[in-house]
N, C-alpha and C positions, 0 to 999 in steps of 0.2 A: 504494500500500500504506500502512497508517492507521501511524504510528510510535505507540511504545510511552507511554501515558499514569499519570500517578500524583498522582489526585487529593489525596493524602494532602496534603502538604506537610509536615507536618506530626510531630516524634517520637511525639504523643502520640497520634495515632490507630496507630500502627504501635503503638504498648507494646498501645493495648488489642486490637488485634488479636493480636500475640502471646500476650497475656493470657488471649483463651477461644479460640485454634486450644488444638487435643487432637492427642497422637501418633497416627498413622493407620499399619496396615498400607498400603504401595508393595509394587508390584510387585516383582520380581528377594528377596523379603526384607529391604525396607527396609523404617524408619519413618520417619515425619517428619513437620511438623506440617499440620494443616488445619485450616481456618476453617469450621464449620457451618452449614445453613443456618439455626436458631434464633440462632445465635449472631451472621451477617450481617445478620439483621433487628433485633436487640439494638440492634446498633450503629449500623445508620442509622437505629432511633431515636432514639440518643441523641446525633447528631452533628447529624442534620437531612440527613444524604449518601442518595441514593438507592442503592439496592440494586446498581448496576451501579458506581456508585463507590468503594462498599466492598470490592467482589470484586476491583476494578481494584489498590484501595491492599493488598490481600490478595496477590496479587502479588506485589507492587513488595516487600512485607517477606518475599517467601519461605514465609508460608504459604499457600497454594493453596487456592480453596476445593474442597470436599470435593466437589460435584458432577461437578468437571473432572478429576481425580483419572484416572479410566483413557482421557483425554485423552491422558493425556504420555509414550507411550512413541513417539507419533507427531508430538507437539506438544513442543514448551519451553514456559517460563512465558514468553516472550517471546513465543512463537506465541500464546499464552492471550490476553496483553495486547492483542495485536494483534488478536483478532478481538473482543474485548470492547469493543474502543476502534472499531472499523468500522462504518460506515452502508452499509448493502445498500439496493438499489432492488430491489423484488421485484412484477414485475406479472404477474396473473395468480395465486388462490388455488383452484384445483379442484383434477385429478388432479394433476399435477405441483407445482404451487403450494404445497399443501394438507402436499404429501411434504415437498417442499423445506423449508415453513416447520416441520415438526417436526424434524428433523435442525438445519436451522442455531439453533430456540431450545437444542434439547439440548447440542450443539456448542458456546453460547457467544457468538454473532455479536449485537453487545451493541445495535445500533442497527437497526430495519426499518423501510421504506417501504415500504407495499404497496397495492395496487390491486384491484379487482373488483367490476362492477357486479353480478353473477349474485346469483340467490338456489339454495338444492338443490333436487334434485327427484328425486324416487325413481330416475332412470337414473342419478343421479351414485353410487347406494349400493355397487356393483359393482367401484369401483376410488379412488374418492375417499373421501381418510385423514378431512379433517374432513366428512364428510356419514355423521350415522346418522339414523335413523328421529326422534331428538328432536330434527334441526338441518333436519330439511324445511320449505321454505318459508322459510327465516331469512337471511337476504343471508350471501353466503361469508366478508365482510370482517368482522363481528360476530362470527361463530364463529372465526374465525381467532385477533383477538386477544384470546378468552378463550379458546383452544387455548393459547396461547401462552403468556399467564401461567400457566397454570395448569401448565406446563411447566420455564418458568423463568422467574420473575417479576423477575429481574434486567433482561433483554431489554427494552429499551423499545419497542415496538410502534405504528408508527402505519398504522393500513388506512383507506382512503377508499371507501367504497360506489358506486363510480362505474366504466365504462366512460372509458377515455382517449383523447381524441385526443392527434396527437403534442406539441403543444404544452401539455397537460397531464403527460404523461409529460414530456419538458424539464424543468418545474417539480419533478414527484415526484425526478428524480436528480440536482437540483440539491443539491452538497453530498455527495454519495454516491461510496464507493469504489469499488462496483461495481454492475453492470448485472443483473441475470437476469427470462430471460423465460421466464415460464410459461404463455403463451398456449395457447389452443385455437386450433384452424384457423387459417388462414394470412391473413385478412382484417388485421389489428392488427400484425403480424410487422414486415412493413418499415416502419412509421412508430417502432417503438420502437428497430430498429438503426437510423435516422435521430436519432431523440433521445437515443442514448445518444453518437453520435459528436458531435451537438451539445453534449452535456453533458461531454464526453471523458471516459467513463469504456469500460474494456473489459464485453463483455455477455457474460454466458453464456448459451447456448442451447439449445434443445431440445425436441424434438417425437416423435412415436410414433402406428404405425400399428398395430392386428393385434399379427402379435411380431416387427415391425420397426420401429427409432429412428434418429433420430441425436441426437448432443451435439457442439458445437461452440463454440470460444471466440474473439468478433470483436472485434479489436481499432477503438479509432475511424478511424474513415474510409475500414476496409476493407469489401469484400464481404464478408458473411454469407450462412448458406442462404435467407435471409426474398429474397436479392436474386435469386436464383435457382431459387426455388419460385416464384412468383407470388403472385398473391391469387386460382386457381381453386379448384375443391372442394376440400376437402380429404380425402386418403384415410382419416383416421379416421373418414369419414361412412360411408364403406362398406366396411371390415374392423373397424371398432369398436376399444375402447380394454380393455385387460384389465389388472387388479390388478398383476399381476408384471413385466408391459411397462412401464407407468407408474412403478412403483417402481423398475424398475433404472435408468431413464435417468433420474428423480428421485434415484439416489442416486449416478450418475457426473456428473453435475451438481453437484450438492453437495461431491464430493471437488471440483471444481475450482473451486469459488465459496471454499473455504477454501484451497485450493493458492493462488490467487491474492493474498487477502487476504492470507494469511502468507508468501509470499517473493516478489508481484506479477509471476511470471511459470507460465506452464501448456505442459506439451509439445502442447496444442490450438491455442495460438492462432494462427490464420490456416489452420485447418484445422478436418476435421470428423471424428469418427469414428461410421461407420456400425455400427449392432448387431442382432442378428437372432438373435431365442433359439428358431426354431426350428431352425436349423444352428448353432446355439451358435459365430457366427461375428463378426469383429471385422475392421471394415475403414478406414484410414485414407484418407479423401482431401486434401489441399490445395489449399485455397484463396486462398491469398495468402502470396507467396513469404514463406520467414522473416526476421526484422530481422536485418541486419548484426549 
């Protein structure tokens, strides 16, 4: 879990940031100050800080920026810190990917690594966030990180246009607090829970078939599903992938890629939970006994 950062050092970048936060309606009927985004981009021009520094030292002085704002009845500014100060390894930018990566720029998750050879193609318009009709034909990891700033240009973004072996992935989560896999089919699966337990970071996981998923969270050098599905077909070749399937395990996914980052432990880990939205049903299995 990434501890708490404040690039500030500094009183006088904290005066001017208390200087242009403005009272803000909070929640419950409070006010209290925020930091704008005209006003963060003010500053790191005038300091030379990037945009994800300024928000950090925004923080650390108690005005929040304004974008995290309805963040915090679930977060502290502590949590804020923590996921803004975080390097995510994120492989795989399509339907899940594509989900993922809009949630954790809006979320705040201040560092990404990501991956994906693919380019779109009109099957992906059906359930994948970044694929419209003007990104056909344009590699996933280009749209990505102009999805992404254009999101939240705080985020520093780096996507590599590439298919990974595992020793490319190694490298991509070198340095990285956390693992998630956004793959399609099952081919790619287990060489990235191999890289990730090389790299020792915990993975999050996940996959979907039809309107059935799972998510699951593997700790290093345990089994995962990738170890126990294999590398044959895979069933989303033959019940297909739908918006609403892909989205929800894209966004329980995401609650526990930031569970993790902000308190570095998930009620998943070393387990999977199975999902099925046509019995709107939720099932637990384990996989690897819990830690003492």
């Amino acid at each position: 879990m990434p501890g708490p950062v404040d690039p500030a050092g500094s009183s006088d970048l904290a005066g001017l940031i208390r200087a242009a936060a403005v009272p803000t309606a909070l929640s419950g009927g409070r006010t209290g100050p925020a930091l704008g985004a005209a006003a963060e981009a003010e500053i790191a021009g005038r300091t030379g800080l990037s945009l994800r520094e300024v928000e950090l030292a925004a923080l650390a002085a108690g005005c929040p920026p304004a974008r995290y704002l309805r963040n915090f009845e679930a977060y502290s500014l502590a949590d804020q810190t923590r996921l803004l100060s975080a390097r995510l390894g994120l492989v795989g930018l399509g339907g899940l990917g594509g989900n993922l990566l809009e949630m954790l720029a809006r979320l705040g998750v201040g560092r990404i690594r990501a991956a994906d050879g693919d380019r779109f193609e009109e099957s992906n318009l059906n359930r994948q966030l970044l694929s419209t009709c003007a990104t056909l034909g344009r590699p996933k990891a280009v749209a990505a990180v102009e999805r992404a700033r254009q999101i939240n240009p705080a985020v520093e973004i780096e996507a590599a246009e590439s298919v990974l072996e595992e020793e490319d992935m190694v490298r991509l989560l070198a340095g990285c607090d956390l693992a998630v896999d956004a793959l399609g089919g099952l081919a790619h699966r287990p060489a990235l829970e191999r890289a990730a337990a090389r790299a020792g970071v915990v993975l999050v996981t996940g996959a979907m078939a039809g309107p059935s998923g799972y998510v699951a969270v593997v700790r290093p050098g345990e089994k995962g599903p990738a170890s126990f599905l294999g590398q044959g077909t895979a069933a989303e070749d033959e019940l297909g992938t739908q918006a609403p399937m892909v989205t929800a395990i894209a966004a329980l996914m995401a609650n526990e890629a930031v569970r993790l980052l902000t308190t570095g432990s998930s009620p998943l880990a070393g387990a999977m939970l199975l999902v099925d939205l046509a019995s709107l049903s939720f099932e637990r299995v384990e996989l690897s006994p819990p830690e003492p």
